[in-house]
N, C-alpha and C positions, 0 to 999 in steps of 0.2 A: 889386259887380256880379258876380255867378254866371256862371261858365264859358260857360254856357250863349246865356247872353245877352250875352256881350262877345265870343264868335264873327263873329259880322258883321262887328265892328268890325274884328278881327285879321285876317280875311278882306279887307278892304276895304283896309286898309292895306298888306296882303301884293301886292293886284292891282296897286295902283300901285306897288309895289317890281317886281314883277315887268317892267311899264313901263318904269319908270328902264331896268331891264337890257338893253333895245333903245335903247333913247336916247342918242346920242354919248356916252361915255366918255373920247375925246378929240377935240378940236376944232382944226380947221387950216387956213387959209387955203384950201387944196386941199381938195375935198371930198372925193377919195383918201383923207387922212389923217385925214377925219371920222369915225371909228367907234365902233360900239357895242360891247359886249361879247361877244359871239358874233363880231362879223367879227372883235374884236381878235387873238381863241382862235384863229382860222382863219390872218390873217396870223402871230402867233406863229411856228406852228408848221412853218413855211415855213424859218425862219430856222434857218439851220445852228447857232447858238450854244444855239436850244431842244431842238434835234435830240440836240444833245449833251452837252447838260444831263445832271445825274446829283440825282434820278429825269430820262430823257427827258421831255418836251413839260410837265415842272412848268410855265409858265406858262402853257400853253393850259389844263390842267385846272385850273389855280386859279380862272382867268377863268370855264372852264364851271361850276364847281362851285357857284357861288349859285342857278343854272336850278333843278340836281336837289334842294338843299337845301330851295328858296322853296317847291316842288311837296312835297315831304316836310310840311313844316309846316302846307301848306294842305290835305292829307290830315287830316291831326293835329285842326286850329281846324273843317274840317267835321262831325268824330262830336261838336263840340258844340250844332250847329245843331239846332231844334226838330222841324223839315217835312224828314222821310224821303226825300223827293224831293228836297227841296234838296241833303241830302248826297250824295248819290249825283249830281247834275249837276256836285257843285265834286268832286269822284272821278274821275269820268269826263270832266272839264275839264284836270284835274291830268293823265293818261295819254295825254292827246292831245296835250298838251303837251311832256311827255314824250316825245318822236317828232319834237319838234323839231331832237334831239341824233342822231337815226339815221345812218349814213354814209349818202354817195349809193352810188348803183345800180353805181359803179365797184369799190367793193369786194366785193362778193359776186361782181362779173365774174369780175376779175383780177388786183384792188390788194391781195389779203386781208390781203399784208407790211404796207401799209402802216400805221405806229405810231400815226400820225394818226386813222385812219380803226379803226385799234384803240382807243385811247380813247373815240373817238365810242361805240362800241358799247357799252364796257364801261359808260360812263355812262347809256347807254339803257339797260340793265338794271338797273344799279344806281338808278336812280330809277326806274323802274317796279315794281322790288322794294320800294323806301323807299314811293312810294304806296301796294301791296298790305299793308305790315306796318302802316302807320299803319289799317289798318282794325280794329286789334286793341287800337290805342292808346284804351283810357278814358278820359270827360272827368274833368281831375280836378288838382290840383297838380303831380303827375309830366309828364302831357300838358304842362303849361301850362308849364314850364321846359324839356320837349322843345322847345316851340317856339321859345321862347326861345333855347335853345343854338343849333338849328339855324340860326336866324335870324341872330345875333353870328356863327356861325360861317361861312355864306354872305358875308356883309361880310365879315369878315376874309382870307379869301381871295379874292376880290374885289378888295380893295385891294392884298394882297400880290402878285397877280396884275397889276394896273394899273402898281405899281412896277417889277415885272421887264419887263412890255413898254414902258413910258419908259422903261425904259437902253436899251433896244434901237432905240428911235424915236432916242434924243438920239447913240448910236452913229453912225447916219446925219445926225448935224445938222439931224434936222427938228425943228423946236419947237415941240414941242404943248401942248394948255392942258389941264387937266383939268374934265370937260365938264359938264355937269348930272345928266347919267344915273348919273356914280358918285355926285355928292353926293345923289341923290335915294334910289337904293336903299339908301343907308345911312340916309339920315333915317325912309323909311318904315319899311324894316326894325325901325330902333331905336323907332319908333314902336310896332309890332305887339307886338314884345317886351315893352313895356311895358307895354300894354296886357293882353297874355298873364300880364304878373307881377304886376299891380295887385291888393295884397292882398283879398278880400273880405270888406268891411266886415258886408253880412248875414248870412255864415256867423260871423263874429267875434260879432256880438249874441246868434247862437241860441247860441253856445257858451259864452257869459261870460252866465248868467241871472242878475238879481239875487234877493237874497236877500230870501226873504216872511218878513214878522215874523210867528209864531205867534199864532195866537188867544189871551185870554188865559183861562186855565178858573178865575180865582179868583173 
């Protein structure tokens, strides 16, 4: 299957990764304690022991960092779509998306200190930069293990990020489950990647031609 045409799929599988990522993360009696990954990021960062973490808010940006990664990748899996106009709507989907991480209106007021609300930003740039450079990304092997890494690498932070906010949940003795939304984004995810790394069998055939037996001139 040609880059070209196993975009969709990576696409597809990316949207619902993407999904997972608002989908409890952890699960709790209390619907308080019900959260996705975004509000995970948000409570985290609340917590004095993230505050003062060494790097600060590591666990909110681990938790944010599959948003800007998934949006990188789906940059990446559009320049191999067929219809010009497609690519440009999953572009221009990725950016708005991207805007999801903006701080509120409180920072620009009068929070500017706030470290919280400096990460927010630096990730809003930082993924609208990663969407703007994937427009330069060629479809082609390189692309297709960018997306790949990017992909693994969103999960893995993700998870390491779920791990430090359960120490922080089980500090306060609330016992939480791990929810659907992290097993999901990791399954699509590793799905896409997959999908993204699945040798192509047709370019293998043009390249391995078999050998023509000569005419014979006797």
């Amino acid at each position: 299957m040609a880059f070209g045409r196993r975009s969709g799929w990576i696409l597809a599988a990316m949207a619902l990764a993407l999904l997972c990522y608002y989908l409890p993360w952890f699960v709790h009696q209390s619907a308080g304690f019900t959260t996705n990954a975004y509000d995970l990021a948000e409570w985290s960062s609340l917590h004095p022991a993230t505050r003062s973490s060494n790097p600060p808010l590591l666990t909110s940006f681990l938790l944010r960092l599959p948003h800007v990664l998934l949006l990188f990748a789906a940059g990446i899996a559009a320049n191999g779509l067929r219809d010009e106009r497609l690519r440009w709507i999953v572009r221009a989907v990725a950016l708005l998306l991207v805007l999801r991480l903006v701080p509120p209106v409180e920072f620009f007021r009068d929070e500017s200190a706030d470290p919280n609300y400096r990460q927010m930003l630096l990730l809003t740039v930082m993924g609208g930069g990663l969407v703007l450079v994937s427009l330069v990304v060629r479809p082609g092997r390189a692309a297709q293990g960018l997306i790949a890494a990017s992909l693994m690498g969103g999960v893995g932070a993700g998870l390491w990020g779920l791990s430090r906010a359960g120490e922080l949940l089980y500090n306060f003795e609330i016992d939480v489950q791990i929810g659907a939304g992290a097993y999901g984004l990791a399954m699509f995810a590793a799905l896409a990647a997959g999908v993204a790394l699945w040798p192509d069998r047709s370019a293998r055939r043009t390249s391995i031609s078999p050998i023509r037996a000569l005419p014979d001139r006797a």
